[in-house]
C-alpha positions in Angstrom: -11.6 0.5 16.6 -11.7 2.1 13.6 -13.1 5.8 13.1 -16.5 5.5 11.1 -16.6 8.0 8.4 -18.9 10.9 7.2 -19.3 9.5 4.3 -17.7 7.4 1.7 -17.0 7.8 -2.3 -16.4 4.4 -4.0 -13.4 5.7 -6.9 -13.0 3.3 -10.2 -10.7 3.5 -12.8 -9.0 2.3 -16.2 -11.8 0.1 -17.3 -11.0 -0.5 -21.0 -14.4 -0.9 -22.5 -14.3 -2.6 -25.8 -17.6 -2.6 -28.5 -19.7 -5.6 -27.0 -18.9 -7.2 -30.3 -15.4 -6.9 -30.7 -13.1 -4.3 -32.4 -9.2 -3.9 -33.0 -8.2 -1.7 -30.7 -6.2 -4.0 -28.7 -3.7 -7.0 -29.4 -3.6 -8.1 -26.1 -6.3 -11.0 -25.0 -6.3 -9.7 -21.6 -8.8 -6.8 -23.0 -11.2 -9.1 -24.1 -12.0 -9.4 -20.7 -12.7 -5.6 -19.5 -16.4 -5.5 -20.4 -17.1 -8.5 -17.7 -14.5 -7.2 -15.6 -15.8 -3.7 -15.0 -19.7 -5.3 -14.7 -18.2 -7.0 -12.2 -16.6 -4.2 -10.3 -19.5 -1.7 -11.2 -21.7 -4.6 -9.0 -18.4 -4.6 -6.1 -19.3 -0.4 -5.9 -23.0 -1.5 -5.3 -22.3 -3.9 -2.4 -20.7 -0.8 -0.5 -22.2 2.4 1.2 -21.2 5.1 -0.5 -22.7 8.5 -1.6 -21.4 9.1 -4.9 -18.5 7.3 -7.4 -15.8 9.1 -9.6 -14.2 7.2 -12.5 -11.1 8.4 -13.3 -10.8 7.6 -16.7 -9.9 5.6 -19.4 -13.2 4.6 -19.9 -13.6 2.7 -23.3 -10.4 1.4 -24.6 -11.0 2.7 -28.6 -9.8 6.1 -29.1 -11.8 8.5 -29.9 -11.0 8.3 -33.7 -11.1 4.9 -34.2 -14.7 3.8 -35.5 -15.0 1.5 -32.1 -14.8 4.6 -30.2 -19.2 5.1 -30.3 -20.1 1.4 -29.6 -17.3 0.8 -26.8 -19.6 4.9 -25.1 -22.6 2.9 -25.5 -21.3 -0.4 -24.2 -19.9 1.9 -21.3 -23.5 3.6 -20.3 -24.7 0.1 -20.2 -22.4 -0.9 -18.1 -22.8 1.7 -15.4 -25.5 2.7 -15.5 -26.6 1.4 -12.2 -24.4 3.9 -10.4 -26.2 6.5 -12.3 -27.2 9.0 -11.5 -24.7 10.2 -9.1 -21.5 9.1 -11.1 -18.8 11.7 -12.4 -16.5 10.9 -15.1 -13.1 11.7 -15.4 -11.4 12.2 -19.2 -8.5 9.6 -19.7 -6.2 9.6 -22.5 -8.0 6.5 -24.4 -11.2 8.5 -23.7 -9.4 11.5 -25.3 -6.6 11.7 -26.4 -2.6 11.3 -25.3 -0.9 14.4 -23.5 1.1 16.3 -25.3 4.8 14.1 -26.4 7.1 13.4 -28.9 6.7 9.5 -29.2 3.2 8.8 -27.4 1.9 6.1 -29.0 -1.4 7.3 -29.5 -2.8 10.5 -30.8 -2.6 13.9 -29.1 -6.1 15.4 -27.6 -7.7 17.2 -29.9 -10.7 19.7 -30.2 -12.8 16.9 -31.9 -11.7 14.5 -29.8 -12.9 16.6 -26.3 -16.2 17.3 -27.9 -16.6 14.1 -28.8 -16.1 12.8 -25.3 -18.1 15.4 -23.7 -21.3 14.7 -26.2 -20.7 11.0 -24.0 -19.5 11.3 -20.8 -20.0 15.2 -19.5 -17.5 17.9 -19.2 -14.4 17.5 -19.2 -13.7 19.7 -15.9 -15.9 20.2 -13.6 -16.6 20.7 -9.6 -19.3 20.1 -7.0 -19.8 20.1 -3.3 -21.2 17.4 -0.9 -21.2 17.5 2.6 -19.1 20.9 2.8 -16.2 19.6 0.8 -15.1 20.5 -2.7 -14.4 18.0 -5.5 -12.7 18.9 -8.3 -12.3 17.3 -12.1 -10.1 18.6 -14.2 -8.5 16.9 -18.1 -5.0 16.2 -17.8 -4.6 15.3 -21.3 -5.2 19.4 -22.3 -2.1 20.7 -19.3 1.2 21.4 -21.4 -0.8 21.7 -25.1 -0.7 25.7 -25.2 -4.5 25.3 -26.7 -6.9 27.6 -26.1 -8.8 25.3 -23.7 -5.7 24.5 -21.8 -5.9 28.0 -20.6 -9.4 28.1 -20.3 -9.5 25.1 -18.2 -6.1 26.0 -16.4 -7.8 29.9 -15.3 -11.5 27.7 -14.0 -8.7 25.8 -11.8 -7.4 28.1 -10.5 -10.0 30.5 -9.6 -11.9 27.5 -8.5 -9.7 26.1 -5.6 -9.3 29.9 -4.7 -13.1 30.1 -4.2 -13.2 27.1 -1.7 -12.9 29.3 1.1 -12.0 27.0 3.7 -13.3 24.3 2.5 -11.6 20.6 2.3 -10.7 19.8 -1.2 -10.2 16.8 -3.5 -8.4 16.5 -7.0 -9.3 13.8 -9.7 -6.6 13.8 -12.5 -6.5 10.8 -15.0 -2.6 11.2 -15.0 -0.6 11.2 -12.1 1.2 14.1 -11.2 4.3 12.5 -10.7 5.1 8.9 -9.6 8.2 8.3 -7.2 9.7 12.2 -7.3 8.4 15.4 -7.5 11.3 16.4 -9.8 11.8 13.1 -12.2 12.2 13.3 -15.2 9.2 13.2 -18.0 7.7 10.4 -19.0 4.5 8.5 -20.5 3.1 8.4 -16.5 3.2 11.8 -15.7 2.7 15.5 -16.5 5.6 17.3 -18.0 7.0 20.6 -17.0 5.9 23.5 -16.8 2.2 22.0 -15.8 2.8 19.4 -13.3 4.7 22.2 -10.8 2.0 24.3 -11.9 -0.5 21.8 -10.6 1.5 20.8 -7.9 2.2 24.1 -6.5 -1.6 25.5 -7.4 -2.8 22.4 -4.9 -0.4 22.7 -2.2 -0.9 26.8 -1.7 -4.9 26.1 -2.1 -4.1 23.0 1.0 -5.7 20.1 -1.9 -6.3 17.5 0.5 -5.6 14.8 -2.0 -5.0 13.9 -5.4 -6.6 10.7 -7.0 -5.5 9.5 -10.4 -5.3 6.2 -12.3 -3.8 5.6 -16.0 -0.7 3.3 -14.6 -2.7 0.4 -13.3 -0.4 0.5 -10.6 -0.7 1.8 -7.2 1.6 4.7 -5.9 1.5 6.7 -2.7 3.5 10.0 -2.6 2.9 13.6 -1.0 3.6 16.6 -2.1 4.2 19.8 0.5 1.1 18.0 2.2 -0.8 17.1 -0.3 -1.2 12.9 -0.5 -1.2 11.3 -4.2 -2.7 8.3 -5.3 -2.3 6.4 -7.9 -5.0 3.6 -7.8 -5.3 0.4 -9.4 -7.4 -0.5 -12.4 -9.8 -3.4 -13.0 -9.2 -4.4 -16.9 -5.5 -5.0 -17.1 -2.0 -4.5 -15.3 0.9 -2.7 -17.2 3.5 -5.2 -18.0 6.3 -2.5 -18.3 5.9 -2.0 -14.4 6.1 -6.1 -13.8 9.8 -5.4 -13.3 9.2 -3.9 -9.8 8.7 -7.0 -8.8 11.4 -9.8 -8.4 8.7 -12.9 -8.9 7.9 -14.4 -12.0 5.6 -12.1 -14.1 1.9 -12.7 -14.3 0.0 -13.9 -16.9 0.6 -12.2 -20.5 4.2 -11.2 -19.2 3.0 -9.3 -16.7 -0.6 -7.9 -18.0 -2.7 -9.6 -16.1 -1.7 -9.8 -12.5 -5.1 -10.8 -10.7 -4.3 -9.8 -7.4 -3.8 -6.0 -8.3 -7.5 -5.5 -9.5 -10.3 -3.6 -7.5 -12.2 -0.4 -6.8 -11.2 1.6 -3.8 -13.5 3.7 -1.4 -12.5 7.1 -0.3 -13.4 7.3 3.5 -13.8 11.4 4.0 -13.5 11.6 7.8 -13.9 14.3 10.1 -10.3 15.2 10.0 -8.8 13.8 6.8 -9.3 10.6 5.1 -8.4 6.9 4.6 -8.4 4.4 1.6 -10.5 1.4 1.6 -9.2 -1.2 -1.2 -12.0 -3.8 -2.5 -10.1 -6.2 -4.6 -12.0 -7.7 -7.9 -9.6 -10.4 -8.6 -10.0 -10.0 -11.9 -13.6 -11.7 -12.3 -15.6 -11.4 -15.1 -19.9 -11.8 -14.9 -22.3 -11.3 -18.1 -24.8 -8.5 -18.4 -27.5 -9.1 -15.6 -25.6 -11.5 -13.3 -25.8 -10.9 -9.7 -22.7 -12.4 -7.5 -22.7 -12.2 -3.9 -20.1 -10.2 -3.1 -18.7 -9.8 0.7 -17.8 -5.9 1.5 -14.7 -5.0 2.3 -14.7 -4.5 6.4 -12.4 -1.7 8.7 -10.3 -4.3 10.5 -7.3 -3.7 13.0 -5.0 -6.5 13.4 -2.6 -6.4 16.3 0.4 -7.9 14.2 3.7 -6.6 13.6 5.1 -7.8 10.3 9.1 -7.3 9.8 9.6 -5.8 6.6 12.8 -7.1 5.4 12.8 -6.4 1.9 13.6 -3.1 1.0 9.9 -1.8 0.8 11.3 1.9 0.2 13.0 1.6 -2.7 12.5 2.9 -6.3 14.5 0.9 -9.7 15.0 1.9 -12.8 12.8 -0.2 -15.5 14.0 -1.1 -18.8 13.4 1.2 -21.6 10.8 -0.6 -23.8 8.1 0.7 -26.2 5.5 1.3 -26.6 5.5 3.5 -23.7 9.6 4.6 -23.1 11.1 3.4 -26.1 13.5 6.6 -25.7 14.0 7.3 -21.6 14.0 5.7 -18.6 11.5 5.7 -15.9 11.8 5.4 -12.3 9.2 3.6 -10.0 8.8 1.8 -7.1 6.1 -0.9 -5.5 4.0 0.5 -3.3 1.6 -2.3 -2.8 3.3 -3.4 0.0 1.4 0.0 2.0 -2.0 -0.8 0.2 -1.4 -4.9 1.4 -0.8 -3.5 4.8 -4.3 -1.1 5.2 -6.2 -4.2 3.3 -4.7 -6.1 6.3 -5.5 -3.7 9.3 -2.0 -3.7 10.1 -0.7 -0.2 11.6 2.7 -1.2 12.9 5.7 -2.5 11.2 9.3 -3.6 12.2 12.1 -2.3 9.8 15.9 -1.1 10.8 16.8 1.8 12.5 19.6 2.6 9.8 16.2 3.2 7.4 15.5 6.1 9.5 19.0 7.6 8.8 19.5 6.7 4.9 17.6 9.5 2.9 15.4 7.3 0.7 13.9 5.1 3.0 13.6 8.1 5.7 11.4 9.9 3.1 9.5 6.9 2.8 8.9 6.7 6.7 7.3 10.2 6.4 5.5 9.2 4.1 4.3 6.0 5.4 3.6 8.0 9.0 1.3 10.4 6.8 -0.5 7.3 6.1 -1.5 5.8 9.4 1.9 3.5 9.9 3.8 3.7 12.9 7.7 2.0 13.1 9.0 -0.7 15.8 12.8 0.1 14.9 15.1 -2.3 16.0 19.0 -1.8 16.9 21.6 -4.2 17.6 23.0 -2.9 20.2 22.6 0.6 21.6 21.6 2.9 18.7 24.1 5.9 18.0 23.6 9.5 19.1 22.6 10.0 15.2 19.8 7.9 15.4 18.4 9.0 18.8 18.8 12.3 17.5 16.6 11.3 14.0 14.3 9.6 16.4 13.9 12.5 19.2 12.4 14.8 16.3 10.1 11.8 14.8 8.7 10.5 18.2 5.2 10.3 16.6 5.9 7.4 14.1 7.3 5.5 17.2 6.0 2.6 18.1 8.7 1.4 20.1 12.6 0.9 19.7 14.0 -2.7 20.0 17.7 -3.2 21.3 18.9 -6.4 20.4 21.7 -7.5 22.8 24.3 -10.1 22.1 24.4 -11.9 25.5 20.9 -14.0 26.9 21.9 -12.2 30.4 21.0 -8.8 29.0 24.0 -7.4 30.9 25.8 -5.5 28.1 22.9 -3.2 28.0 20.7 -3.1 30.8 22.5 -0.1 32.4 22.8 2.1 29.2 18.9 0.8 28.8 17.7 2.5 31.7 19.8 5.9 31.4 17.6 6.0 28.0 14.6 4.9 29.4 14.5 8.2 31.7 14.2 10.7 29.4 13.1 8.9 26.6 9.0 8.4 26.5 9.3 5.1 24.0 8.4 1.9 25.0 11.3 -0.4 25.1 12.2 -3.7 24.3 15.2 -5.9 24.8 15.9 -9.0 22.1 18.6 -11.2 21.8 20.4 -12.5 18.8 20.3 -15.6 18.9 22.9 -18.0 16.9 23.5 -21.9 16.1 26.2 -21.6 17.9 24.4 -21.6 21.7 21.2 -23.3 20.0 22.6 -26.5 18.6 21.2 -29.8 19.1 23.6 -33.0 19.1 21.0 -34.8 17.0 21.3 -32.4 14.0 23.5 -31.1 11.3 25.2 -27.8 12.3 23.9 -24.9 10.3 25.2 -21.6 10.3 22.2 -19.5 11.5 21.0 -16.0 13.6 17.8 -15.3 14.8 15.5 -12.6 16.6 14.5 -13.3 20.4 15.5 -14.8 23.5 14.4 -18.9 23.4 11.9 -20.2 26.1 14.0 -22.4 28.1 16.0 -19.5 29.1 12.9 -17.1 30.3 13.7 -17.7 34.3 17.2 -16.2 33.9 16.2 -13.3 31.1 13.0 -12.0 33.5 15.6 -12.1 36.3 18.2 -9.9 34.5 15.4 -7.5 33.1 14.0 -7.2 36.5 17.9 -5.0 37.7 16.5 -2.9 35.1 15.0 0.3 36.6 12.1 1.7 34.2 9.4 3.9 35.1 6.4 2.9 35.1 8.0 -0.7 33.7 7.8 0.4 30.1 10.1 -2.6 29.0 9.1 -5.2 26.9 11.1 -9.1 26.1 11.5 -10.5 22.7 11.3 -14.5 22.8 10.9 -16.1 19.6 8.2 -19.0 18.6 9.9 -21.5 16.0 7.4 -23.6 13.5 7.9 -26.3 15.9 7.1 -24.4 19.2 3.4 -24.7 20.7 2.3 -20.9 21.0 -0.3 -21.4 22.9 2.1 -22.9 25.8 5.1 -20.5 25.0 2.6 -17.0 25.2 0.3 -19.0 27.8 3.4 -19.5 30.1 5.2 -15.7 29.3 2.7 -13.9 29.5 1.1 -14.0 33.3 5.1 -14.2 34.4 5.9 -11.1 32.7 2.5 -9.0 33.7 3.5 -10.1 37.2 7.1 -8.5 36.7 5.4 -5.3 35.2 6.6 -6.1 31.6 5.2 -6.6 28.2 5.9 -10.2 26.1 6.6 -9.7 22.2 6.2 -12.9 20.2 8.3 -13.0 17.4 6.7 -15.8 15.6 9.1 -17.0 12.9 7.9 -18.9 9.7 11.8 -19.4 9.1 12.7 -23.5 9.3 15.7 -23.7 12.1 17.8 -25.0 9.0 18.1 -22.3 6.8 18.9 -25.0 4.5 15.1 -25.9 4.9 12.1 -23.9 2.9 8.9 -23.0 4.8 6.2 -23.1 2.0 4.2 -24.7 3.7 0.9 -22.3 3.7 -1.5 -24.1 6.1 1.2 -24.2 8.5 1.6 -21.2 8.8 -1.7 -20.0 8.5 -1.8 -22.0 11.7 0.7 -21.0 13.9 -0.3 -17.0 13.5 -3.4 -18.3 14.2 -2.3 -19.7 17.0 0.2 -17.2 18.3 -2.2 -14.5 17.5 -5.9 -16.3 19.5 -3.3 -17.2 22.8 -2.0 -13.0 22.9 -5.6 -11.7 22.5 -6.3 -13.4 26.4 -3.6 -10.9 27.4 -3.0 -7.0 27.6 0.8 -7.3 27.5 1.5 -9.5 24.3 2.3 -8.4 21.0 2.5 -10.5 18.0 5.3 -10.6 15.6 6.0 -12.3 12.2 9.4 -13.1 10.8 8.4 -11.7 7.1 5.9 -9.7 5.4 6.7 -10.7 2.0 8.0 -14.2 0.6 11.7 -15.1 0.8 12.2 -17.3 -2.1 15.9 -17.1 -2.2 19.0 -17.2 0.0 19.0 -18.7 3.3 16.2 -19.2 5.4 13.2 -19.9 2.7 9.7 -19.1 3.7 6.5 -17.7 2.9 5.0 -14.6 4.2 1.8 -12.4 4.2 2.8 -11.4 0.4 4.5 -13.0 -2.6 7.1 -11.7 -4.6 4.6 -9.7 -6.8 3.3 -7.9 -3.1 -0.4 -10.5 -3.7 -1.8 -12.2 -0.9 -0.4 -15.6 0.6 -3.3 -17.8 2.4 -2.6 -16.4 5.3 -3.4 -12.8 4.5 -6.6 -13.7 2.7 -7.4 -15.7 6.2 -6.5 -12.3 8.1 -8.6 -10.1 5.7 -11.9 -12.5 6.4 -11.2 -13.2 9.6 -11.5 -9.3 11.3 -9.1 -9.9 14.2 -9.4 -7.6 16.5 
């Protein structure tokens, strides 16, 4: 079960308000739909418990000197005003101004432009306390200008988190620090030097619990010497420079409006640290005084193991493009995967045990770890003394290391298994890779193939094998696989009492992959089925886990299927189906 929290704080962001009768501020007709979209979310923060809400900024859309700027503030206190009065309002740079640079495409933040904004929306730094904790504003758009209220605001912030005494602290920053590394270079996302180290280094040696920003309608996870980052998603509009992190067709308006990436998020401050709740908004739109029905968004655990075989760490380089880089590149990677995966309840995932050893996909496991995901690391083979040595100073993110042998009789490892098994506190489990050369069938085509897991029919002579191996306390667990044409109700109904008998664990490796990697599996309701399936039959037992062959879509290669996500990291059927059904 999930921890209930102290309280929660619902966090919105990037909401684009336009003058309720139309202005110029934007070519784009995606922004003709903020004003419904953020009455819509504004009703989403309404349906869910929470004690106060922070927007982070970007407000209106119309700058400040534009002569939409007044309307789109009145359209604004309009809109939100049912969150009033406990709602705190971060400046973003449409609300204010752009941060200090060379080829911003908007104006710089000026002293007219502040007071202007604060006559609206409040000051433009500011703290409270609720509860015990400290949260803290501050206007990203002044760091780096050398103006008189730069310093003014970067001396409150300072003294400020010095006077927390003790207490737990929380950031809200329109821009993001940084968004994949600490030390990238500058660029239209993120604070240049010498104010984001400043920041940075100010937040980690005052222990900042967390910093919460928005301005790339994207969402990015990254620490910084213990201090988490967010970057959270908006509700008016998706950047279509960042649709190149994804390998899928772009969304609508070449990438602008990418329905599945809009929401509000809730801040869950527990006892001891925190957790992110994300309520997605789809993108809906509903007139002024429209009520929907709107479901919450529900703490859910889902015992499923999802192998992530994309490479879910990595960060590209995107194109240089105006408006927004016309002159630099910029670095940035998906992250959505991590926010698909808490949406989902899912806490464990199945990657590699090279990712623990390369150094981009190890920071990545840190990081992931930091945020409530443990690793099933798989080997093929006995891993090498590298690896165990990785692994014997990481044993917290463990979930459980997978050695996949060669031969169905388990021989070739079972005696180097159990040498590791005695000083190694991990729960094991033995697979098999399995090829179309011993699986063939006379009646079909031969297909060049390899797959994960022993097959059913050869159970009797795999549990006998497993049972020479000597494990204390009978830690081990057997992969066998579950093929779109298998029953899992009869495979895990069968495995299951056998193995619990023998003092072992059953993992079902349920594989959306067609036998003929010729063959696509697109087949949603199919799918949807056989998890359902797999998953209902392991929840009569204590010693199943569930696998599934693929978190996110394979639409190329070998072997085409569906997953949990698409190719732009949105839900497939089956994860809206997990989301609603709360599996526990």
């Amino acid at each position: 079960m999930q921890e209930e929290p102290r309280f929660t704080v619902a966090i919105i962001t990037d909401t684009h308000l336009r003058a309720p009768e139309g202005d110029q501020s934007s070519p784009f007709p995606v922004n003709n739909r903020a004003n419904g979209r953020a009455r819509y979310a504004v009703e989403v923060v309404l349906a869910h418990k929470r004690e106060f809400t922070v927007h982070l900024g970007d407000v209106v859309h119309p700058l400040p000197e534009l002569p939409a700027f007044a309307p789109a503030c009145q359209e604004a206190h309009r809109v939100f005003s049912p969150l009033q009065p406990k709602l705190h309002f971060v400046p973003g740079n449409h609300d204010i101004g752009d941060k200090p640079g060379l080829a911003s495409p908007a104006g710089p933040v000026t002293e007219k432009n502040r007071e202007a904004y604060e006559a609206e929306f409040g000051p433009s730094w500011t703290t409270f306390e609720h509860d015990g904790l400290c949260f803290v504003t501050m206007n990203s758009s002044l760091v780096n200008t050398g103006d008189p209220a730069d310093q003014q605001q970067k001396e409150w912030l300072e003294q400020t988190l010095q006077n927390a005494n003790g207490k737990r602290i929380f950031l809200f920053s329109h821009y993001p620090p940084f968004i994949d590394r600490a030390d990238e270079d500058e660029h239209y996302d993120n604070y240049a030097e010498p104010g984001r180290s400043w920041l940075l280094d100010l937040a980690a040696d005052n222990d900042v619990e967390a910093i919460f920003s928005g301005h790339a309608h994207q969402f990015f996870f990254n620490r910084y010497h213990g201090v988490k980052l967010y970057c959270l998603p908006p509700t008016s509009f998706t950047r279509q420079d960042y649709s190149e992190l994804y390998r899928g067709t772009p969304a609508n308006e070449f990438g602008r409006d990418d329905t599945g990436k809009f929401g509000i998020t809730l801040l869950d401050v527990l006892d001891n640290g925190h957790r992110l709740r994300f309520a997605p908004t789809h993108g809906r739109e509903i007139d002024p005084g429209e009520k929907p029905d709107i479901k919450q968004t529900q703490l859910i655990v889902t015992p499923l193991i999802p192998h992530l075989r994309h490479a879910w760490f990595a960060s590209s380089v995107l194109p240089y493009s105006g408006p927004m880089e016309e002159f630099s590149r910029k670095r940035a990677r998906n992250d959505y995967p991590l926010l698909r995966l808490w949406q989902l309840g899912i806490c464990t995932v199945r990657t590699p045990l090279r990712d623990i050893i390369d150094p981009e996909s190890y920071r990545r496991i840190l990081d992931f770890a930091s945020a409530g995901i443990k690793f099933s690391f798989f080997s093929l083979g006995m891993p090498d003394a590298r690896a165990f040595e990785t692994l014997a100073r990481h044993k917290e993110l463990l979930a459980g290391l997978e050695v996949v042998s060669s031969s169905k009789t388990i021989e070739d490892v079972a005696h180097k298994i159990a040498d590791f098994a005695a000083t190694w506190d991990v729960p094991i489990t033995i697979s098999k890779s399995t090829s179309s050369a011993e699986d063939h069938r006379p009646e079909s085509v031969f297909a060049h193939n390899v797959s994960t897991g022993f097959l059913w029919q050869d159970s009797k002579e795999v549990i006998t094998a497993a049972l020479k191996i000597a494990l204390a306390e009978r830690q081990l667990r057997l992969t066998f696989q579950i093929n779109m044409d298998d029953d899992p109700l009869e495979i895990i109904s069968d495995l299951a009492p056998r193995l619990q008998q023998a003092g072992m664990r059953l993992t079902a490796a349920v594989r959306f992959a067609d036998r003929n990697p010729a063959q696509p599996n697109f087949d949603d309701d199919a799918i949807k089925r056989q998890l359902a399936l797999a998953l209902q039959a392991a929840a009569r037992f204590e010693n199943v886990e569930v696998q599934c062959d693929t978190f996110e879509d394979i639409d190329r290669g070998y072997c085409p299927r569906h997953g949990l996500i698409d190719r732009r990291s949105n839900f497939r059927p089956v994860a809206d189906w997990i989301a609603d059904s709360s599996i526990e």
